[in-house]
N, C-alpha and C positions, 0 to 999 in steps of 0.2 A: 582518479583521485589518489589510488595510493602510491601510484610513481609519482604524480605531482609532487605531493608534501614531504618524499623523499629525498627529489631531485633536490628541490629548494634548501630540504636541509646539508646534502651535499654540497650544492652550489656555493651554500652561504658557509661553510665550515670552516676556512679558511680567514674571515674575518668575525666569525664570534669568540666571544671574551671567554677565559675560564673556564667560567660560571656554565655560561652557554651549551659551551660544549659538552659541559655534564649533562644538560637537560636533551640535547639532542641526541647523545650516546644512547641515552634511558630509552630514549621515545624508540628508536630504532629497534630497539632490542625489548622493548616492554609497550610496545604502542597501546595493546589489547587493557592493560592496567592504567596507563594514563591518559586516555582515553574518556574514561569516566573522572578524573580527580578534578578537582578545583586545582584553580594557580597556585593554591597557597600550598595545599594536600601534596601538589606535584612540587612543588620548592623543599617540602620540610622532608618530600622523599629521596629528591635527592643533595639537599645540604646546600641548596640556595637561596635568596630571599624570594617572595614572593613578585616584586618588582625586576627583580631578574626573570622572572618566566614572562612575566608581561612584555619584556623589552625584548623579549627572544622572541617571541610570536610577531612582535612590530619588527624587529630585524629579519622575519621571515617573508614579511609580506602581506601578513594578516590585519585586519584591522581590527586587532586587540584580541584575548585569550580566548573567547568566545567561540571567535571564527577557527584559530587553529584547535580546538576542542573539536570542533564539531568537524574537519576535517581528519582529525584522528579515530570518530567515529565510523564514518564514513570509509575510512580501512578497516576497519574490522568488522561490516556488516554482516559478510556474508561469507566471514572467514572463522565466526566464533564457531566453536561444538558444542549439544545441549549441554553437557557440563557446563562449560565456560560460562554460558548465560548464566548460568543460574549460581553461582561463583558473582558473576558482576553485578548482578540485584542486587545478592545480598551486601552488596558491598555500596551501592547505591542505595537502597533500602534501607538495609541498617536495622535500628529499632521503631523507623517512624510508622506512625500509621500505614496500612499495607492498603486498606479500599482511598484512602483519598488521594498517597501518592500515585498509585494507579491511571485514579477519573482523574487528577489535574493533570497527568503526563496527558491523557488522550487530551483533554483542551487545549490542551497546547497543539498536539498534533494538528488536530482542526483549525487551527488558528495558522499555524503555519504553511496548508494546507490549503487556506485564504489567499495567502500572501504568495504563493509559488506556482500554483494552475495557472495557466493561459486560459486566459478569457478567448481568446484569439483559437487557442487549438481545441478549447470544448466545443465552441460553438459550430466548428468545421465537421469534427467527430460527429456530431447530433446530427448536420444536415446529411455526411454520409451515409449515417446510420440508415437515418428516415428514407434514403434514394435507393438503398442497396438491393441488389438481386434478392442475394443470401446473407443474413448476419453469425458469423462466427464466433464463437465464443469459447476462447481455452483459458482455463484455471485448473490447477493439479496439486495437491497435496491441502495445504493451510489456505490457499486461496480458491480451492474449489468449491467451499462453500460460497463464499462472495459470486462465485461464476453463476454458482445454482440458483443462486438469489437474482441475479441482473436478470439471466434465462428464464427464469421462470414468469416476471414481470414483461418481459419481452415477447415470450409467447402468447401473452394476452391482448398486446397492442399489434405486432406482425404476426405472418403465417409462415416465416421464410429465416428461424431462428436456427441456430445446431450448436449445443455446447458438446464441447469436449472437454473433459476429464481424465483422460487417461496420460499414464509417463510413457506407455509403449508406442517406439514411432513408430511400427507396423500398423497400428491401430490407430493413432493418431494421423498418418497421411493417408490411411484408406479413409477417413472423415472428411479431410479435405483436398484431395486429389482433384477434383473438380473446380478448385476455386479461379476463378478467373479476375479481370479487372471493373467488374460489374459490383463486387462482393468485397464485403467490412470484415479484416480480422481484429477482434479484442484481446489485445494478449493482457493477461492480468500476470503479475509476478511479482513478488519483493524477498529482500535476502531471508532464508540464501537462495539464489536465484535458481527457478530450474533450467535446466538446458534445452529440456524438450517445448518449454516457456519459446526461447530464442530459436531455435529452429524453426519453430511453426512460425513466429513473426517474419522469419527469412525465408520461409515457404512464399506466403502470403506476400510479401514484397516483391518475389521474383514472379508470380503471377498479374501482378498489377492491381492486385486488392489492396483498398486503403487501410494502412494498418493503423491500431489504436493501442498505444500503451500503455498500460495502467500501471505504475510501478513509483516508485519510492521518492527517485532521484534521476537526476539527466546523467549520472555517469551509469547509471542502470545499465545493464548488457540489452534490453529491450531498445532502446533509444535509439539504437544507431539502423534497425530496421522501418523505424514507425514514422508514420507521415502525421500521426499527433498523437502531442504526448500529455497526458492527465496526469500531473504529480498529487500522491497521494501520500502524506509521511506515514512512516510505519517502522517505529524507533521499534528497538529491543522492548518489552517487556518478560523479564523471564526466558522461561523457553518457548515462549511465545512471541509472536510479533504482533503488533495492536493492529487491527485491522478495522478499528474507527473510524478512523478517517476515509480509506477505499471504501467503506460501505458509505460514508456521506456523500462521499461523490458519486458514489453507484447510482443513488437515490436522488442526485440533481440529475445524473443523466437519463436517467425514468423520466422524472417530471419535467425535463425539456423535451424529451419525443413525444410524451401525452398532449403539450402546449402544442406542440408544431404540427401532429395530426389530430388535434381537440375533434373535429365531426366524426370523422371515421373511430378514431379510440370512444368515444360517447355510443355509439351506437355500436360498439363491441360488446362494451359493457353491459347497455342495456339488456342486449338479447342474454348475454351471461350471467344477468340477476333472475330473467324469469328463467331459467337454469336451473341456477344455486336454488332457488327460491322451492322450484317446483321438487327439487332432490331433497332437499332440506339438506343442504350443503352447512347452512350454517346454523348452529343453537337460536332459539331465540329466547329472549330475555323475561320476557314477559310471559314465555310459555314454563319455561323454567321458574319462577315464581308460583304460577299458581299451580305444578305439579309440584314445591315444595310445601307449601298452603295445602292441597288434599291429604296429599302424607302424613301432614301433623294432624288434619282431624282425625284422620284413620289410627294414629299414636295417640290418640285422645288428648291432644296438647291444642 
């Protein structure tokens, strides 16, 4: 994506106006800044009208500002430094509300999220999943929590899970030195992408294990290993990246393997409540009432 929208502006600089060529100088040289502006924000910065940026984005190629906006994001995913993040909030933020701009970015996330998974590549992943030898699981740094969470879930329904977590490849190919084409890798990544992310996906491809992407976008560096790809958006928030949306999908791809081995996952479970049950794994509700109820006679209340 980020040579594409270069090339184009390359390609095309020779017949934009002016005007134009102010706004394509900028972008070149300031992408990381206008990036985030509105048309109008990027026209008054740099001394165009706002209909000039519109017509520049249509003489790019784009259909309308939107799409080249979101193409300038899309260069600077996984090129910001935490500084910078948090520089471009505030500048997107501003004064407005901080919890609602927040939760409506992530609906959105989800929503777009909707619109961009292949129904076609989860449904392939899930029947992998359920057939596989060995299921693999690497997430490291910001998304090793999401890994923990899918693993964790996973070790409840199969016996034949392995997350990985770690960035050392020492460590990480003595994990999966074994993998064959029997065996599902999950590589989970988004910007900025890790590289130990990509390698093990290129592991796992050269063994013939079906890989699974979890990742942002199709120009993802994961993409070009994976035999299916899960897009998950995961914009900028801060120095953070929203990881809403990957855990929604984590969470469909739970309850599509629960659906597709319902007896076997049922009778998992079973045996795992008279378990919990017999551990007193978990509080219960009702017990907790009436030892709060003894207490207060005992407080003479």
């Amino acid at each position: 994506m980020i040579t594409h929208l270069l090339t184009r502006i390359d390609l095309s600089m020779h017949s934009l106006s002016k005007g134009q060529k102010r706004i394509a100088l900028y972008i070149e040289e300031h992408y990381d800044k206008a990036a985030f502006m509105t048309a109008s924000k990027l026209g008054e910065t740099v001394g165009v009208s706002e209909s000039t940026v519109v017509r520049f984005a249509t003489e790019l190629g784009y259909d309308g500002y939107p799409k080249l906006q979101k193409a300038m994001q899309e260069m600077i995913r996984d090129k910001l430094t935490s500084v910078q993040r948090i520089e471009v909030t505030s500048s997107r933020i501003g004064n407005d509300d901080v919890l609602n701009s927040v939760l409506n970015q992530d609906i959105d996330k989800i929503r777009r999220t909707i619109e961009e998974t292949s129904h076609e590549d989860f449904e392939r992943a899930v029947d992998k999943i359920c057939n596989a030898d060995r299921i693999y699981i690497f997430g490291v740094r910001s998304t090793a929590a999401i890994a923990s969470f899918l693993g964790y879930y996973f070790e409840l329904i199969f016996d034949n899970v392995r997350v990985i977590d770690s960035t050392s490849h020492t460590t990480t190919y003595e994990r999966i030195f074994r993998m064959t084409d029997k065996d599902v890798m999950i590589g989970i990544s988004f910007p900025r992408y890790s590289t130990m992310a990509v390698d093990a996906m290129n592991y796992a491809r050269s063994q013939g294990a079906h890989a699974i992407a979890i990742t942002d976008s199709m120009v993802s560096p994961l993409v070009k290993s994976a035999d299916s790809v899960l897009i998950a958006r995961s914009d900028m928030a801060s120095i953070v990246d929203s990881l809403v949306a990957p855990l929604s999908l984590i969470n469909a791809l739970i309850v599509a393997t629960v659906l597709k081995k319902k007896d076997e996952v049922s009778e998992n479970f079973r045996r795992l409540e008279t378990v919990w049950n017999r551990e007193g794994v978990y509080a219960s509700g009702e017990k907790n009432e009436e030892e709060t109820t003894e207490a207060g006679k005992k407080n003479g209340k």
